[in-house]
N, C-alpha and C positions, 0 to 999 in steps of 0.2 A: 284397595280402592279408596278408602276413607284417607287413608295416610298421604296416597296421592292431592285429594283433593286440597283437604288440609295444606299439603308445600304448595301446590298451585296457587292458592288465596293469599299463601303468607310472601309468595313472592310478588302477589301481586299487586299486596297494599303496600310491600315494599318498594316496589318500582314505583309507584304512584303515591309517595305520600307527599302532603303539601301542607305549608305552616300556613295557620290561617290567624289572621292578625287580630289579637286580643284586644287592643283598645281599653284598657283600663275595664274591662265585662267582669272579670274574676275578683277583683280590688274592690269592684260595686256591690256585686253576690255577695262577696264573705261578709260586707259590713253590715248587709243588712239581716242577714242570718241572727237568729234571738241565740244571744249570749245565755251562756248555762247559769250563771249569776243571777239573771234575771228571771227565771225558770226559778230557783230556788227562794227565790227573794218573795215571790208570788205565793207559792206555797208556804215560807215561813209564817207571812203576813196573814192569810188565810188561817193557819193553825193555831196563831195567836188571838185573833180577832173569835175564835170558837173557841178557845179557852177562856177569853175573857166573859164572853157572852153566858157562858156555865157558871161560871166564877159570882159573876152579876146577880144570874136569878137562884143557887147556888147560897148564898149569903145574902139572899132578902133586898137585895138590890132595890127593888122596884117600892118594896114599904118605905125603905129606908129616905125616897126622894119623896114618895109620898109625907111620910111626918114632915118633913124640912119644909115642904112647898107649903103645909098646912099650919107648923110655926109660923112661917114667912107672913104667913096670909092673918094669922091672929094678929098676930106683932103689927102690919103694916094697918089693921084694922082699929088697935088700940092707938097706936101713935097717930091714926089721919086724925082724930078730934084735934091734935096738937097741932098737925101742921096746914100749911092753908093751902087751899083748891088751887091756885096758881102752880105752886110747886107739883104737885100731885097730878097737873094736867100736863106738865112738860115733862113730867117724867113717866107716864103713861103715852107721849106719844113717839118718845126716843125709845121706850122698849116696844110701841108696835114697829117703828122704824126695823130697828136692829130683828125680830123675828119679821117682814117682810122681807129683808134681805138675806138673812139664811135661808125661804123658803125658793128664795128666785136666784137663790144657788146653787140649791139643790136640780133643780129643773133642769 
């Protein structure tokens, strides 16, 4: 009975089969389908970006920007007696500029 039905269906999608016109649909589908490159690419970048971050606090990372910012900041404190308030105002307002603009890029 099964076997019957089975050849019944299969002559039947045989007699009735119809091409149905693609139109460039499969050409559109496959391209936008995520490329396996990009799949891996995602995850290298991922496992690099968590190795570096280990790596960072790992090797004192975070003192290490601390002492520099805290040089930076003696140094620019000894030399402002030398240099004059003009210079020292254009160049505190080109670096609030430049951290404004990192922050409203990050946004």
């Amino acid at each position: 009975m099964m076997e019957n039905n089975d050849k019944l269906l299969e002559d039947f999608f045989t007699a009735n089969r119809q091409e149905i016109a693609d139109n460039g649909f499969t050409h559109h589908v496959m391209r936008r389908l995520p490329d396996r490159s990009e799949r891996l690419a995602r995850i290298w970048t991922a496992l690099c970006f968590t190795l570096a971050i280990v790596l960072f606090v790992a090797l004192d990372g975070i003192e290490l920007i601390g002492n520099t910012l805290r040089e930076t900041f003696n140094g620019l404190l000894e030399s402002a007696a030398q240099a004059d308030p003009q210079s020292l105002l254009i160049t505190g307002l080109v670096l609030l500029f430049f951290l404004y603009r990192k922050i409203a890029s990050l946004a």
